[in-house]
Every structure is written in C-alpha cells, then in structure tokens.
C-alpha positions in Angstrom: -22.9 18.2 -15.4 -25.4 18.5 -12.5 -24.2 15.9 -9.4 -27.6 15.7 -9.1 -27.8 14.0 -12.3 -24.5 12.1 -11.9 -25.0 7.8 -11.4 -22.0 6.6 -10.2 -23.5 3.2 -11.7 -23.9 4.2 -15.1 -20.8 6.8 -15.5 -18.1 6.4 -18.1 -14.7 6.4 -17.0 -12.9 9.4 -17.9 -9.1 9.0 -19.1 -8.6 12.0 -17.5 -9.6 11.1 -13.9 -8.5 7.6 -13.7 -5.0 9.2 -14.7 -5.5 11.2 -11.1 -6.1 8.6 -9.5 -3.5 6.3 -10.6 -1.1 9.2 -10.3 -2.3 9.7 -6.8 -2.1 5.7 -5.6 1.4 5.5 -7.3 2.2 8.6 -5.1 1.2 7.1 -2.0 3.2 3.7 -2.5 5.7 5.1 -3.1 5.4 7.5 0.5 4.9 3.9 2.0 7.9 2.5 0.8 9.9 5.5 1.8 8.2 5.6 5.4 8.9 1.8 5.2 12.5 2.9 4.5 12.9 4.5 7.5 10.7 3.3 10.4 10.9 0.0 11.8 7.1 -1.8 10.6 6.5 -2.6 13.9 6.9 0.9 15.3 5.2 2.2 11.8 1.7 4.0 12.9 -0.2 4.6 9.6 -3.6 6.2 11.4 -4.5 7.1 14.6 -7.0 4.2 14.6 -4.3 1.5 13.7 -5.4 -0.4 16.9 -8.6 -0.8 16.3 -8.4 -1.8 12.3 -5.8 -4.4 13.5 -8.0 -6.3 15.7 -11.3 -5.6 13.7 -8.9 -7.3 10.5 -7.6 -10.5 12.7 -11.5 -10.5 14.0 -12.9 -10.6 10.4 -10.7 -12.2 8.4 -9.5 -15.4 11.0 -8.1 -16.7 7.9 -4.8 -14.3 8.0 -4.1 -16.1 11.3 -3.6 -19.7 10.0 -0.6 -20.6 8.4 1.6 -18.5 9.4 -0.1 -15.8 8.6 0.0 -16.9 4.9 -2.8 -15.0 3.3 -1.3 -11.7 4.7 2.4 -12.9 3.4 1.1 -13.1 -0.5 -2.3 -12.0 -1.6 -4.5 -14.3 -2.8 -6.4 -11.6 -5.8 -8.8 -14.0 -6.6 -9.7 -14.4 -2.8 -10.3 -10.6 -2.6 -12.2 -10.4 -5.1 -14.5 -13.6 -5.2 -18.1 -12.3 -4.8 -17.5 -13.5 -1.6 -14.3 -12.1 -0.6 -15.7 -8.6 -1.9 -18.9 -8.7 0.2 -17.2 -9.5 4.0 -14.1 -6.8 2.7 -17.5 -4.4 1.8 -18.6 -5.1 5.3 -15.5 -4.1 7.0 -14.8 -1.2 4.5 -18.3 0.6 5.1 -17.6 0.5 9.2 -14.2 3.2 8.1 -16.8 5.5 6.2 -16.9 8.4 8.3 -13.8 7.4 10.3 -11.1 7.1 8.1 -10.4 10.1 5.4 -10.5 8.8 1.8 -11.0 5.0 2.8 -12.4 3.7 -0.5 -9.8 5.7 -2.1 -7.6 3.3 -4.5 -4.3 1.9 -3.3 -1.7 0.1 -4.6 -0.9 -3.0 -2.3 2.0 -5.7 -2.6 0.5 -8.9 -2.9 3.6 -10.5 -1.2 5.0 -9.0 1.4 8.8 -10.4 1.1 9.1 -8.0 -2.1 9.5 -4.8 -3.2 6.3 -2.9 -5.3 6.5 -3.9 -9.2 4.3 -4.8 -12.3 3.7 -8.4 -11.0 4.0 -7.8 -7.0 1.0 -5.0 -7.1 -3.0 -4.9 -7.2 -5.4 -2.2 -6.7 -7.0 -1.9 -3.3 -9.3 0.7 -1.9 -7.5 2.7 1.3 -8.8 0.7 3.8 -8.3 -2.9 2.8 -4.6 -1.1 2.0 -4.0 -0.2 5.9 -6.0 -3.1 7.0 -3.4 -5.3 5.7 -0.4 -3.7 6.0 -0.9 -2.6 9.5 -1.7 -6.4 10.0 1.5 -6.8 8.1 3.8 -4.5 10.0 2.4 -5.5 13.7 3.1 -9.6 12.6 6.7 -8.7 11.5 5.7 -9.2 7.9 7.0 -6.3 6.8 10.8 -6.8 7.9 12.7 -8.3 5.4 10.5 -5.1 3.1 12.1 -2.3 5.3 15.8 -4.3 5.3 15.0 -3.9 1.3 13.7 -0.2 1.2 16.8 0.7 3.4 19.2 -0.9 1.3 17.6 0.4 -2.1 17.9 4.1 -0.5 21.6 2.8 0.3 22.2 1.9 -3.4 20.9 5.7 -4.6 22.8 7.6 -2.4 26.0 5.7 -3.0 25.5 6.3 -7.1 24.4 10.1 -6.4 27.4 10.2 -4.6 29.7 8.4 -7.5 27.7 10.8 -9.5 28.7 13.9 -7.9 32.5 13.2 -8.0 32.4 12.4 -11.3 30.8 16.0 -12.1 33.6 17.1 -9.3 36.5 15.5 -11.4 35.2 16.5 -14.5 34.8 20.4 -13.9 38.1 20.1 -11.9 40.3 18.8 -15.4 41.1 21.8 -17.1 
C-alpha cells in the first residue's frame, strides 16, 4: 500500500500493529516504574524540556492546581476525554510536535498516583499528556509514596531471587 493512498481516517486497525504498540507502551511503563525505583521524582528528569512542559501544564490546565492538586493525584478519564478535555489536551499536544520525539505516541499512565500500574489503575495516553502529568506529578511530590513502592517491590524480588538461589545452592549441594 502506497502512503500516498493511506487515510489515517478511514484505516482499519491492524491486530498486528496495535500489538506493537501495546507492546511498546507496556515496555515503557514499565522503564518508568524502574526509573521511578531508583530516582527520587523530584530529581527524576524525563526530557530535556521538562521545565518548560511543567509550567506550560500548570498554565493550561489551572485545574491540577486546586485541591491539592487532586486532578493530578487520580485521573479523572472522563475529564480527559470529554470533547472538551480532548480539544485544550489537542492544543497543548500539537505545540510538542516537532519538539518532543514520538509525542502522540501511546502511553500507559496511572490514573492515581498513590498506586502501582494495574488493570484498574491504567489508561492510554499519548506521550505527551504521559510526561505532562507525571513530570507535574514528580515536581509536586506526587510521585513519593510511588517510588517508596517501586523500591520496595524491587526489595521483595531480590530477596526471593535470593531465597531462590540458596535453594538451587542447597539442593545441588545434598548428595
């Protein structure tokens, strides 16, 4: 097939590519949790423009501001993608375009904050809205009690590869 020929608009989704692509946003949550595993949030840098999509995010959406910050803290889906909730996130997504590699790529996101990814914690996001609110996230402190629960989920896996290698030890060393 010509791209010449190819509507965006009109094309069928093949099982094939959307496996890629869920493939590839599984892949990067699961580099986030890691990096959230071992960096601080606050001293976590996710692109070199992480400045200026934090104040253009507070500047656009005023709403993540009130309350705590409770729009940031849990994800409102419904909000994002209310006609319009998708139109103003459009807006800011289309000023990233040539500035931010793979920016309407999808993401997965956790829509709250105080837990871990999982079936019910995680929506689909393109790339910027995903480092729009997690650097939000991780500047606001949002993201603390998440790296206290990455590092002690890494904890958990190294003590049981650890029980798990002096089992195989003992085992082999029984005649």
């Amino acid at each position: 097939m010509s791209t010449q020929d190819f509507d965006p608009n009109n094309a069928q989704n093949l099982i094939e590519i959307e496996k890629q692509f869920a493939v590839k946003a599984v892949e990067h949550a699961q580099t986030y949790w890691n990096l959230l595993e071992k960096v601080s949030p606050r001293a976590l840098k996710l692109t070199k423009l992480d400045d200026e999509i934090y104040e253009h995010t507070m500047s656009t959406f005023p709403e993540f501001s009130e309350d705590e910050h409770a729009k940031l803290v849990k994800l409102d889906e419904d909000w994002l993608k209310s006609e319009a909730g998708k139109k103003r996130w459009r807006e800011f997504c289309q000023v990233y375009e040539k500035k931010v590699k793979d920016y309407n790529f999808g993401s997965l996101i956790r829509t709250d904050a105080r837990q871990e990814y999982g079936e019910t914690n995680t929506i689909f996001v393109t790339r910027i809205q995903f480092y729009a609110i997690e650097i939000a996230r991780n500047r606001l402190g949002l993201n603390n009690g998440a790296h206290e629960m990455a590092k002690a989920d890494a904890e958990k896996e190294r003590l049981k590869k650890e029980q798990e290698k002096a089992r195989a030890a003992k085992k082999n060393a029984t005649p």
